[in-house]
VOGU-3710 file (C-alpha; in Angstrom, 3 decimals, decimal comma):
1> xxxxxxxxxx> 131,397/63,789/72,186  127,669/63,183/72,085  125,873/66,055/72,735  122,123/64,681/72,194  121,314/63,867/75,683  121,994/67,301/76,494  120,001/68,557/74,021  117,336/66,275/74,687  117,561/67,381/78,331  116,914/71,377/77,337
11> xxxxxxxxxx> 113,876/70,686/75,190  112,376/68,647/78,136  112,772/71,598/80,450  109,850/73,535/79,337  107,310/71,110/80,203  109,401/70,229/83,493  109,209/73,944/84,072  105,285/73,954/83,903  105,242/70,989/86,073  107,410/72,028/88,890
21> xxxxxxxxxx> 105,689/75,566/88,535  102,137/74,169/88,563  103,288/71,771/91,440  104,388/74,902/93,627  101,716/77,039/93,066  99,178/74,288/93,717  101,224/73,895/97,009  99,139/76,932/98,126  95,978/77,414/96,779  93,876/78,732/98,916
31> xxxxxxxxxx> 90,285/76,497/99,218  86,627/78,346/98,415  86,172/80,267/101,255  89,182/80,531/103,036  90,663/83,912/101,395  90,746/85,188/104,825  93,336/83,126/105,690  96,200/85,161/103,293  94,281/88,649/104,343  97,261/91,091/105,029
41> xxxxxxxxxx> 98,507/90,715/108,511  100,539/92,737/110,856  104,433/91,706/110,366  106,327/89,966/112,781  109,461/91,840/112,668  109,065/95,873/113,131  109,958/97,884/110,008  113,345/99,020/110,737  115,813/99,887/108,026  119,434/99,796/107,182
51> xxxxxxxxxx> 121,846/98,910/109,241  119,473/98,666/112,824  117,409/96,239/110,719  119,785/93,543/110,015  121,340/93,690/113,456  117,269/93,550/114,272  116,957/90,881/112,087  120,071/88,765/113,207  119,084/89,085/116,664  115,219/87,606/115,719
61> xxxxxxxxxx> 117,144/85,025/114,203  119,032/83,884/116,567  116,324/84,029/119,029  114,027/81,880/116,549  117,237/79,159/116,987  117,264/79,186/120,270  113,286/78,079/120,624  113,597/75,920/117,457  116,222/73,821/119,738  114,577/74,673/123,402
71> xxxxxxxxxx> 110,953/73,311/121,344  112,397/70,271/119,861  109,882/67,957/121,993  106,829/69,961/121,700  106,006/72,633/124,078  102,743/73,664/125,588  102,247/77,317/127,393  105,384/79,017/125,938  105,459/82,862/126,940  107,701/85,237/125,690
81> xxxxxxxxxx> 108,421/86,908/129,269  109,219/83,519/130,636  111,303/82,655/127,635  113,225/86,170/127,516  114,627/85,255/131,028  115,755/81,563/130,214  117,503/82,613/127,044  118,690/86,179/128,482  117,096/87,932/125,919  114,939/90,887/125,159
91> xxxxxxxxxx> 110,975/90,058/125,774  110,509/92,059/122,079  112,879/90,110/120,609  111,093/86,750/121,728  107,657/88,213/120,944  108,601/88,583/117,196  110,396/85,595/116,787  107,660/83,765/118,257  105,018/86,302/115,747  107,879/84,630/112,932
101> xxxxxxxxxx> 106,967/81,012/114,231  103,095/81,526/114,323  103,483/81,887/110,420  105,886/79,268/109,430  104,032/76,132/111,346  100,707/75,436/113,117  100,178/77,154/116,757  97,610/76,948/119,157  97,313/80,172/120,698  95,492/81,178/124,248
111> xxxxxxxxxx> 95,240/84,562/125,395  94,240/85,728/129,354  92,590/87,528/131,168  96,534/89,730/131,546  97,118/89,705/127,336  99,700/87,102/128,089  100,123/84,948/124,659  100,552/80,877/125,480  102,026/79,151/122,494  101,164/75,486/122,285
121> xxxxxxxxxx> 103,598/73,577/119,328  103,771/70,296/118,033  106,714/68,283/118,300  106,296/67,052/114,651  105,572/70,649/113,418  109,143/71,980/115,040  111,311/69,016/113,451  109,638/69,934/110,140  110,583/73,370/110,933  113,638/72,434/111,543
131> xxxxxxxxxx> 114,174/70,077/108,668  113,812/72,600/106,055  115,993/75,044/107,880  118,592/72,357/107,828  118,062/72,275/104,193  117,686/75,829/103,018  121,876/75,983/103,160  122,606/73,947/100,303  119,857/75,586/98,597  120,847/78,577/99,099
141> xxxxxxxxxx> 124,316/77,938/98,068  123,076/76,347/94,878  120,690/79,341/94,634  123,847/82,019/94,813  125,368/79,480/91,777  122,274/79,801/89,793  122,263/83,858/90,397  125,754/84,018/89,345  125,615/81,694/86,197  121,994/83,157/85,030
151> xxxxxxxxxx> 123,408/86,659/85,515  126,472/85,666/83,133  123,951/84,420/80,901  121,663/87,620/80,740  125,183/89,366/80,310  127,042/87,514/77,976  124,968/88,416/74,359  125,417/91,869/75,611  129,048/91,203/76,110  129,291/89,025/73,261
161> xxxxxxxxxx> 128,206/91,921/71,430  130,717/94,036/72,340  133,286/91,633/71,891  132,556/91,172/68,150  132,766/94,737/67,416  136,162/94,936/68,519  137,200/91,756/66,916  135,945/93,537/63,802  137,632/96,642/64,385  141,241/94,560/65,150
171> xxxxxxxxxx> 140,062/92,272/61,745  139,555/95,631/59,776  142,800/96,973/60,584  145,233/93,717/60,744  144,192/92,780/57,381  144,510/94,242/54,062  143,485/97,914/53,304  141,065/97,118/50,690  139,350/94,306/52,605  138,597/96,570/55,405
181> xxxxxxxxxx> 134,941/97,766/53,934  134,050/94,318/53,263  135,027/92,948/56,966  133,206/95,812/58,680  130,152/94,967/56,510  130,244/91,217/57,172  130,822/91,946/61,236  127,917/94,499/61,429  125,685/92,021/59,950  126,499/89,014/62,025
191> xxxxxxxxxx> 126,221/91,507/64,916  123,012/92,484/63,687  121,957/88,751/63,374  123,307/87,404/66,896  120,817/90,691/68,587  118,342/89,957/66,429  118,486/86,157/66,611  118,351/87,133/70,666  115,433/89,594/70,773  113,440/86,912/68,810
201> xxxxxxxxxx> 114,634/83,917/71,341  113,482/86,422/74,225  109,631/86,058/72,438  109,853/82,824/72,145  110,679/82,040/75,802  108,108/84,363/76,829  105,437/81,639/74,798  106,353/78,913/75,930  106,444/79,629/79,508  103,301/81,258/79,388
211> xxxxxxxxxx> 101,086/79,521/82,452  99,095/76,898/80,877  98,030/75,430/84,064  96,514/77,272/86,061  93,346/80,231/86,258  93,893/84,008/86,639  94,092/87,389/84,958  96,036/88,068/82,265  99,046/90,729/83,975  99,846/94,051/83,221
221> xxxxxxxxxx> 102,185/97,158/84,102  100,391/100,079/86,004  99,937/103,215/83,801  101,560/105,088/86,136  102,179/105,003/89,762  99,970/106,242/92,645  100,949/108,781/94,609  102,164/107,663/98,329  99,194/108,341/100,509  99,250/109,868/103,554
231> xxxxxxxxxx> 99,848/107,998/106,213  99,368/108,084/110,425  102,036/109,161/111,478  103,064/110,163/115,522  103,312/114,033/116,280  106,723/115,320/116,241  106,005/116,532/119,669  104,628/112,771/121,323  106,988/110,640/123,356  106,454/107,285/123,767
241> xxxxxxxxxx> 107,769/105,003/126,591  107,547/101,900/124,523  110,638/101,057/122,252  108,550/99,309/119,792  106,883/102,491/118,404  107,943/101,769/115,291  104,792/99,188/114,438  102,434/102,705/115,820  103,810/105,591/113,311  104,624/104,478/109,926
251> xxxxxxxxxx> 106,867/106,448/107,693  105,220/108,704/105,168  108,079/108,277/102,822  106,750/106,066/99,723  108,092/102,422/100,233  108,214/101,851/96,684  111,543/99,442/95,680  112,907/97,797/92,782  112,531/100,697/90,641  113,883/100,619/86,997
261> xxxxxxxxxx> 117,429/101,433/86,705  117,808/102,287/83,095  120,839/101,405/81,053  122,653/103,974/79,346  122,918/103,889/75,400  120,374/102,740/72,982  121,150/99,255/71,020  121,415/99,846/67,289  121,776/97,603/64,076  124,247/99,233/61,802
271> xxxxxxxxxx> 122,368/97,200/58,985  120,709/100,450/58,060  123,318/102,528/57,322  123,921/100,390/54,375  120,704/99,378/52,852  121,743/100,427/49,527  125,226/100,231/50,437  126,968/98,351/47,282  127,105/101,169/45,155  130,786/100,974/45,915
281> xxxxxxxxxx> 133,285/99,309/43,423  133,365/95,832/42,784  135,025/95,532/39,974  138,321/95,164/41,627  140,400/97,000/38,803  143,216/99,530/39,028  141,404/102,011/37,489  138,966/103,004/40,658  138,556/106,492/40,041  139,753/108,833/43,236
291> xxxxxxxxxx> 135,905/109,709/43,743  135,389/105,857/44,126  138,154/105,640/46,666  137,202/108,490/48,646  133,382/106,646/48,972  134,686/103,957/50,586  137,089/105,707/52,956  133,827/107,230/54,218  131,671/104,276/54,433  135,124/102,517/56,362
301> xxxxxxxxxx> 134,663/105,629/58,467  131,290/104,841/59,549  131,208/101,146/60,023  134,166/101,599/62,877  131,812/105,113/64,597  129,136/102,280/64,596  131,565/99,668/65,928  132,633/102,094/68,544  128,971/103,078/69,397  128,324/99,532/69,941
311> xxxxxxxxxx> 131,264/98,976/72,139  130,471/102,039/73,754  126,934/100,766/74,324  128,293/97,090/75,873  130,413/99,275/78,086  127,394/101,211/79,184  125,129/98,669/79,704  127,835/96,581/81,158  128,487/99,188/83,818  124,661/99,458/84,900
321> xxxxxxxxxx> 124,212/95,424/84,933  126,897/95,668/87,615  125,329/98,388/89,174  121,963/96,657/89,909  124,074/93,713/90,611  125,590/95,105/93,386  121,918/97,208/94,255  120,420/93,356/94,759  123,651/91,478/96,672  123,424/94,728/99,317
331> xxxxxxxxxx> 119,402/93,956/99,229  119,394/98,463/98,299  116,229/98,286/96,692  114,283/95,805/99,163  111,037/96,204/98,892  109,972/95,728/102,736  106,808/94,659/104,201  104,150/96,569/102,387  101,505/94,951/101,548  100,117/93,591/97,870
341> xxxxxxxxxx> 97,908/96,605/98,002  100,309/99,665/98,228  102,694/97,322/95,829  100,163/97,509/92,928  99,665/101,511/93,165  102,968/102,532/93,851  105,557/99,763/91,921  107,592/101,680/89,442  107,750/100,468/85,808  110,702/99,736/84,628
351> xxxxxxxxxx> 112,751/100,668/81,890  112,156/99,422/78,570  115,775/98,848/78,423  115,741/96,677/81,205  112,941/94,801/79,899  114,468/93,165/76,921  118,375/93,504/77,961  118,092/92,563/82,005  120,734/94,324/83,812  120,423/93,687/87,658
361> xxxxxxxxxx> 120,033/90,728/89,495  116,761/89,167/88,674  117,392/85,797/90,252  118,433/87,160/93,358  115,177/89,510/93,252  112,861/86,695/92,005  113,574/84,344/94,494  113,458/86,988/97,148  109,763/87,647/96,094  109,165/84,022/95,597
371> xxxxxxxxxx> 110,659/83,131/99,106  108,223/86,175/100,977  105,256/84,333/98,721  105,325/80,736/99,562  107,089/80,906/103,223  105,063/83,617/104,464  101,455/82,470/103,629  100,313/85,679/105,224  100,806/89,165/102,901  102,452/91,458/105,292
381> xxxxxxxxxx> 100,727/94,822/105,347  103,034/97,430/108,332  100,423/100,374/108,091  97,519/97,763/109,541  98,262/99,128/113,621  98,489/102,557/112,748  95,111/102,090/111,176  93,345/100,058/113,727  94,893/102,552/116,312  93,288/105,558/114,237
391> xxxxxxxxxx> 89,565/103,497/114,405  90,354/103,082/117,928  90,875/106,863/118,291  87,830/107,597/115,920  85,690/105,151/118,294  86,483/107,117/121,514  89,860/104,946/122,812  89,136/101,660/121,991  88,254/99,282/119,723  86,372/95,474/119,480
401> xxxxxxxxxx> 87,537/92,588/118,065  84,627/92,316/115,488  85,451/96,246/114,476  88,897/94,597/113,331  86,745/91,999/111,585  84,751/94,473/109,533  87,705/96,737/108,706  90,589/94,370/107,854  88,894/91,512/106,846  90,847/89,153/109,377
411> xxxxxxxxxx> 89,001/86,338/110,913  87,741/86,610/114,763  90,901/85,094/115,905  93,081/86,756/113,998  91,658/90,187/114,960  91,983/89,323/118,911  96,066/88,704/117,974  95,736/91,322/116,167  94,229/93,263/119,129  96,618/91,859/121,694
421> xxxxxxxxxx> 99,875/92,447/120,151  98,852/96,455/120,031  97,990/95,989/123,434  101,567/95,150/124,657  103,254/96,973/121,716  101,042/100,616/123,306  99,974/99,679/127,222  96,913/98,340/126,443  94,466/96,633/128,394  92,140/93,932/127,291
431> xxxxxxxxxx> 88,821/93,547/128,006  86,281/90,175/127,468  82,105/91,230/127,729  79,426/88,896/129,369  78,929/87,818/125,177  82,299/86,652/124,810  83,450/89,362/121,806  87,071/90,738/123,295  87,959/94,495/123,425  91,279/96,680/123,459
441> xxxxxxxxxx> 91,391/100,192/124,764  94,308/102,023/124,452  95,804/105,306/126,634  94,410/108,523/125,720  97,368/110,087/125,729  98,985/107,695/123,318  96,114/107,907/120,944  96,270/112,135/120,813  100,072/111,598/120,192  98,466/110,074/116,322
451> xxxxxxxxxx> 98,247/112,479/113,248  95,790/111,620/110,423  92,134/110,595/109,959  90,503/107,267/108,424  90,658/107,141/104,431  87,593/106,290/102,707  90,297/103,842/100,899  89,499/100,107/101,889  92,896/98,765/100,905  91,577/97,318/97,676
461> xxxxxxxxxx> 94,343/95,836/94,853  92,520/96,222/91,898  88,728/97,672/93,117  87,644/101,457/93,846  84,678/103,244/95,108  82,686/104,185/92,429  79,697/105,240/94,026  77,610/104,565/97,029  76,930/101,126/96,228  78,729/100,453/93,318
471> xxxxxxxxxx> 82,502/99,936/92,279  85,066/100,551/89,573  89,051/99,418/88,172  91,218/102,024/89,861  92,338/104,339/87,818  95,948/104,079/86,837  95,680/100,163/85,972  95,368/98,622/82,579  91,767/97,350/81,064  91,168/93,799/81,352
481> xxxxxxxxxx> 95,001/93,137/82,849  95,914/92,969/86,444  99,080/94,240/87,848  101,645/92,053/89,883  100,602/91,973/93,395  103,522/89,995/94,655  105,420/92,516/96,306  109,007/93,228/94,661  107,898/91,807/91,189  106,271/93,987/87,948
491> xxxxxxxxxx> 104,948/92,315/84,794  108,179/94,035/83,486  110,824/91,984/85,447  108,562/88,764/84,310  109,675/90,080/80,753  113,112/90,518/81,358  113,329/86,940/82,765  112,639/85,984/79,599  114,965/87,697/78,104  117,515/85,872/81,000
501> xxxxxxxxxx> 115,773/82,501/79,992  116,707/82,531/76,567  120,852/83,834/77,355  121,098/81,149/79,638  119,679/78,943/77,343  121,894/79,948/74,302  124,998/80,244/76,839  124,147/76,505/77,296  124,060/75,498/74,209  127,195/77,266/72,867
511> xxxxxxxxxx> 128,848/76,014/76,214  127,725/72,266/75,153  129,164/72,797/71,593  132,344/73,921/72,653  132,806/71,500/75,285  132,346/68,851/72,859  135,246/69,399/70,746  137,381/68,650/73,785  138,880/65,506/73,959  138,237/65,047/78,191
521> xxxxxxxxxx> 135,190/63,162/79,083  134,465/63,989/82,420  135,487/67,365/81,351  132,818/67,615/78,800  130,041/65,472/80,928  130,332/67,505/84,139  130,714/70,642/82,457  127,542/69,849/80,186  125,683/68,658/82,762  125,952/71,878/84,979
531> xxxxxxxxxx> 125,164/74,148/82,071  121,905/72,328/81,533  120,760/72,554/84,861  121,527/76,036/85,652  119,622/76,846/82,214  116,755/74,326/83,246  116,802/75,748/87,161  116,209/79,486/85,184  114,000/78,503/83,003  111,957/77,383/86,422
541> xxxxxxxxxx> 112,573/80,096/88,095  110,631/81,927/85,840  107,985/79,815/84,931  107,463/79,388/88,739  107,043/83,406/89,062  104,461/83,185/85,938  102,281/81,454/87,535  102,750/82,391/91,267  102,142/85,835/90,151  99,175/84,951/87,833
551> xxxxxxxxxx> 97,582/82,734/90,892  98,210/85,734/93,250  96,443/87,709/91,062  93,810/85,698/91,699  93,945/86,036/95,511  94,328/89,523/95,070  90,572/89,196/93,363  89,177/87,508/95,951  90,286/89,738/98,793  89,149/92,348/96,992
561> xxxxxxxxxx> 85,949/90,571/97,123  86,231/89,953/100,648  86,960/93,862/101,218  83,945/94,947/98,846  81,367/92,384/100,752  82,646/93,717/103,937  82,321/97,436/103,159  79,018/96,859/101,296  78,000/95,076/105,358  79,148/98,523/107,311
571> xxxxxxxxxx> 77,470/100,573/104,863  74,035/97,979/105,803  74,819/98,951/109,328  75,495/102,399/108,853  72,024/103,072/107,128  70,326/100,971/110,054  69,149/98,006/107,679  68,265/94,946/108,937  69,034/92,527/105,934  71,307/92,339/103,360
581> xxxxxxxxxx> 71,384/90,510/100,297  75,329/89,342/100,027  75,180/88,094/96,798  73,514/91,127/95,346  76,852/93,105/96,829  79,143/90,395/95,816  77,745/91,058/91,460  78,431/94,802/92,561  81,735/94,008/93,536  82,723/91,815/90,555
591> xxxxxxxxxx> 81,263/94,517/88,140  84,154/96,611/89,282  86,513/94,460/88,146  85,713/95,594/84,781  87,339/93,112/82,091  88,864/90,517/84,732  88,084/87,159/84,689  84,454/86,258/86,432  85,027/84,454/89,639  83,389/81,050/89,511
601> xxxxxxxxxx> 79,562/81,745/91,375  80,668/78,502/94,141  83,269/80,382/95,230  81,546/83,686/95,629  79,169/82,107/97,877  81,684/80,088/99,986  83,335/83,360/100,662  79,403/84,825/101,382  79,164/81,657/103,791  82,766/82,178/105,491
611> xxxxxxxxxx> 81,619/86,027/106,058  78,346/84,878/107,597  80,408/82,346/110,053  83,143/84,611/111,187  80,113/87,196/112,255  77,683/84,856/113,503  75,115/85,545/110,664  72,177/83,860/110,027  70,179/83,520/106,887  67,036/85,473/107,032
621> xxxxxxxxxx> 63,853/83,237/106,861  60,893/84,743/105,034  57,527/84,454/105,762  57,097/80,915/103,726  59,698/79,499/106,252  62,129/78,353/103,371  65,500/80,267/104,441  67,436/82,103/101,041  71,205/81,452/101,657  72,017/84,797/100,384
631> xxxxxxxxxx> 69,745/86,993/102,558  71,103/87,313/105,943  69,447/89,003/108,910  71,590/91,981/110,378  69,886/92,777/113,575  71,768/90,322/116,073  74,881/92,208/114,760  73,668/95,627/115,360  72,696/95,021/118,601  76,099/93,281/119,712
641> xxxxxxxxxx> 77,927/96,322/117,976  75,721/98,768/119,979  76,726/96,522/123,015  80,176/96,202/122,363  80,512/100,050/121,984  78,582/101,167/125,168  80,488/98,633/126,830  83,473/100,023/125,575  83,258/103,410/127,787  81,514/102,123/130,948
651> xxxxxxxxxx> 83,737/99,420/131,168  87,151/99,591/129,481  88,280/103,012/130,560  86,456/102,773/134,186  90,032/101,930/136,070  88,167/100,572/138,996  86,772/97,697/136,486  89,805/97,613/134,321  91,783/94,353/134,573  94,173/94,166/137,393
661> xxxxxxxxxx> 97,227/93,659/135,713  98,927/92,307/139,263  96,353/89,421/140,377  97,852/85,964/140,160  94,912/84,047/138,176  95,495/84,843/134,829  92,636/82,611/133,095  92,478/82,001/129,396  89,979/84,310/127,898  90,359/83,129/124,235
671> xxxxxxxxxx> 91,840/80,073/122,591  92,472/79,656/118,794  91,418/75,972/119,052  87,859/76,473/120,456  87,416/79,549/117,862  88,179/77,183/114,380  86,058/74,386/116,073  83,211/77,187/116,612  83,937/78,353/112,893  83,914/74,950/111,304
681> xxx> 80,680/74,034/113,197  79,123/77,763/111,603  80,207/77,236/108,165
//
């Protein structure tokens, strides 16, 4: 049989790799000044866990079914009270499926007067929905095919391994008595060739799928791992009326996931034992003198204790592969909705075993973190209410939209659904001033019921406080590397795909050889065929998580950026100043990033410009009239701060001027439509 086309088709799969790879991270780059569009956000779903969050999670989606097919034409107004009734559900359950749908396709949201969401979809945006939906079956079918064949193919040199050593051991003993030495040596230094031969086609994987394609930092492991910090967290005391609780008191328990299982017994090369090993007779002769014999009775001895360490050493590592097999299928070390931020301090490294002989489920991991990356644009960060309820409880029971600005680094609309959402999760109320800038106040007694003060941490990936003004790499992160910020991924599981790479890869090519010999066809053409492609769907697997983690990386820079030009603007207001010189802040910022790539200078200043247009900034114009782009003019933004916060006690918590929850008009304080317009027309 002709096996060229096959082999043709295995050589071609690195490039195609880099292709698809490039083609999928391109898919969502983010434009110069847009970073605040993948800022963490508030999940949809609440962060349940175990067995109340899948039957959470089933019920979400089945609910997001339901509207998919009730939405099929387009629907204007939709309202999760309304909706709960028509489909007989609970309202929560509709409010979080509907949260799910805001990410996944375009929505135009309007808010009233009564914090009453109206969801406005396209017609063409639901059948797209829908469409992929339709498709994600057969993919994931053919996904569970590629997990089981490239899981096979990280075991089987381990396995193959093993398996020589005992054909050794049955060849040393079925054969003649003097031939035994000689077999033993032979078999422990093909064994020591095949792991060698492996190790070496693990390297060579890990250059060529190297990104090639795309800009970033290079990656890196953490040095160690962070310490969870401490977290808000409701008294033990509190009660709360409101079964969604869960989003208001997050779990002080570290979230950290996909730690490194390590593999038991070490892998060793019995070639050492025997480096000056043929001082035994060769000569062959009867007259072997007893001392000669009794030599190579001992050296016999050894070769089968390494044989059986080696075996024993499959078994081992055979045992834990299953293990983390079974850890990924029952999803036991999920990493949850944390965001990119508390990934990078608290990931654990994983064991150097693990690194260059994968034992759990890496496809089934990998895609998980791929599928969170490029379906939900939006980083998912569960401790972002407990901290905007804290600010809220620092400010005196409530808290502006533009205070969610400057703290989170959403965008004006995305802090008012930010804002909202709280509002129904806690009995809020809203509130709109004569300006236009929206306001949430929240009950006092709900707000006492919250243990835990305001960090001086501003969520940063890669960045610290240094000083006053100036910045630093945080501590417990490699020089001039950046660790993986996509959540459930380490630089150390982009290793061990490698290492999965090149089994598959060999398990294909010994697959094509044998199938060759056979005297079948189809046999050998549809057997081929699906070797290669599982081997080629691996190898872009992994080149697909190179770069996706290298390009999110680079996101993780740029909110960093984001964060440091934001804190660097309370810090202006804080002091009382009346300028500040962004660009100035933004060289601070990027000095902190030590030995990481420089960020090109047009996209610092379109993320300086999309600042300035989500607060209504405008540059300052000195005296010769000639406005600098980089020197804006603070004191419109102190004095709607000072307004917002007076406002926020005369008005907000005066129940005579609160809303009235019961009267019938309900207008439409906010829409999402008007706000991007208003932005676009700024920046």
């Amino acid at each position: 049989m002709n096996v060229t086309p096959f082999l043709i088709a295995l050589l071609a799969s690195v490039p195609l790799a880099h292709l698809i790879a490039w083609i999928l991270t391109r898919s969502r780059r983010v434009s110069p000044g847009a970073i605040r569009e993948i800022m963490p956000v508030l999940p949809a779903a609440r962060p349940v866990q175990g067995n109340a969050e899948r039957r959470w999670n089933a019920r979400i989606r089945r609910a997001e079914s339901a509207l998919l097919k009730r939405f099929k034409d387009g629907v204007k107004g939709a309202e999760a009270s309304a909706l709960a009734g028509q489909l007989g559900e609970d309202a929560e359950v509709i409010e979080e499926a509907l949260a799910k749908l805001r990410e996944e396709i375009p929505c135009r949201l309007r808010i009233t007067a009564q914090g009453r969401m109206l969801h406005d979809f396209e017609a063409r945006d639901v059948a797209a929905l829908r469409s992929r939906r339709a498709r994600s079956w057969p993919l994931r079918a053919l996904l569970l095919g590629l997990a089981v064949f490239a899981n096979i193919g990280a075991a089987w040199p381990v396995l193959a391994l093993g398996l020589g050593a005992g054909l050794t051991l049955v060849e040393m003993f079925s054969g003649p008595e003097e031939d035994r030495l000689v077999v033993g040596l032979i078999g422990l230094a093909l064994l020591a060739v095949f792991f060698v031969v492996n190790l070496v086609a693990g390297w060579v994987v890990h250059l060529l799928l190297t990104p090639v394609f795309i800009s970033g930092p290079r990656l890196g492991d953490l040095e160690a791992s962070e310490e969870p910090r401490k977290r808000a967290r409701r008294k033990s005391g509190g009660s709360s009326s409101n079964g969604s609780s869960a989003w208001l008191w997050v779990d002080p328990t570290p979230s950290t996931a996909y730690g490194g299982g390590s593999s038991g017994g070490s892998w060793f090369s019995g070639g050492s034992w025997f480096s000056g090993g043929s001082s035994s007779s060769s000569s062959g002769g009867s007259g072997d003198s007893d001392g000669d014999g009794l030599g190579e009775a001992i050296l016999v001895v050894i070769v089968v204790i390494v044989l059986l360490m080696i075996i024993a050493a499959t078994a081992t590592v055979l045992f834990v592969w299953v293990r983390g097999l079974w850890r990924s299928v029952t999803r036991r070390e999920e990493a949850g909705d944390i965001s990119p931020s508390d990934w990078v301090r608290q990931a654990d490294i994983i064991d150097w075993t693990e690194r260059y002989l994968p034992t759990n489920d890496l496809v089934l991991r990998t895609t998980r973190a791929l599928r969170r990356t490029f379906a939900h644009r939006r980083p998912q960060d569960t401790d972002m209410g407990a901290r905007a309820l804290l600010l809220a409880k620092q400010r005196g029971g409530a808290i502006s939209a533009l205070d969610l600005v400057l703290s989170e680094g959403l965008s004006q609309s995305e802090a008012i659904e930010l804002g909202v959402r709280l509002c129904a999760l806690a009995d809020g109320q809203l509130q709109m001033t004569d300006d236009g800038d929206m306001a949430f106040a929240f009950p006092p007694g709900l707000l006492d019921d919250i243990e835990g003060a305001l960090s001086q941490d501003i969520e940063a990936e890669y960045i610290e406080p240094a000083s006053q003004s100036g910045w630093q790499r945080r501590s417990n992160q490699p020089e001039g590397r950046a660790p993986v910020n996509i959540v459930g991924l380490t630089r150390g599981h982009l290793v061990a795909s490698d290492r999965l790479v090149a089994g598959t890869y060999s398990m294909a090519l010994v697959g094509v050889g044998v199938l060759s010999a056979v005297e079948s066809a189809p046999l050998f053409i549809v057997g081929s065929g699906a070797l290669t492609l599982m081997a080629i769907s691996t190898a872009v697997l992994s080149a697909t998580a190179r770069y996706a983690a290298r390009a999110c990386a680079h996101e993780g820079m740029l909110r960093d950026l984001r964060r440091g030009l934001l804190v660097s603007l309370r810090r202006a207001l804080k002091r009382g100043d009346r300028q500040l010189a962004f660009m100035d802040a933004a060289r601070a910022v990027e000095e902190g990033f030590g030995n990481l790539p420089n960020l090109p200078e047009r996209v610092v200043t379109a993320e300086i410009t999309a600042i300035a247009a989500d607060l209504d900034l405008d540059p300052l114009a000195p005296p010769d009239g000639r406005p600098d782009p980089h020197l804006f003019d603070l004191q419109p933004l102190h004095e709607r701060l000072a307004r917002l916060r007076a406002g926020n006690h005369d008005v907000v918590f005066d129940d005579d001027a609160a809303i009235d929850l019961s009267e019938e008009e309900d207008e439409v304080i906010f829409d999402t439509a008007v706000e991007l317009a208003q932005v676009r027309v700024l920046a």
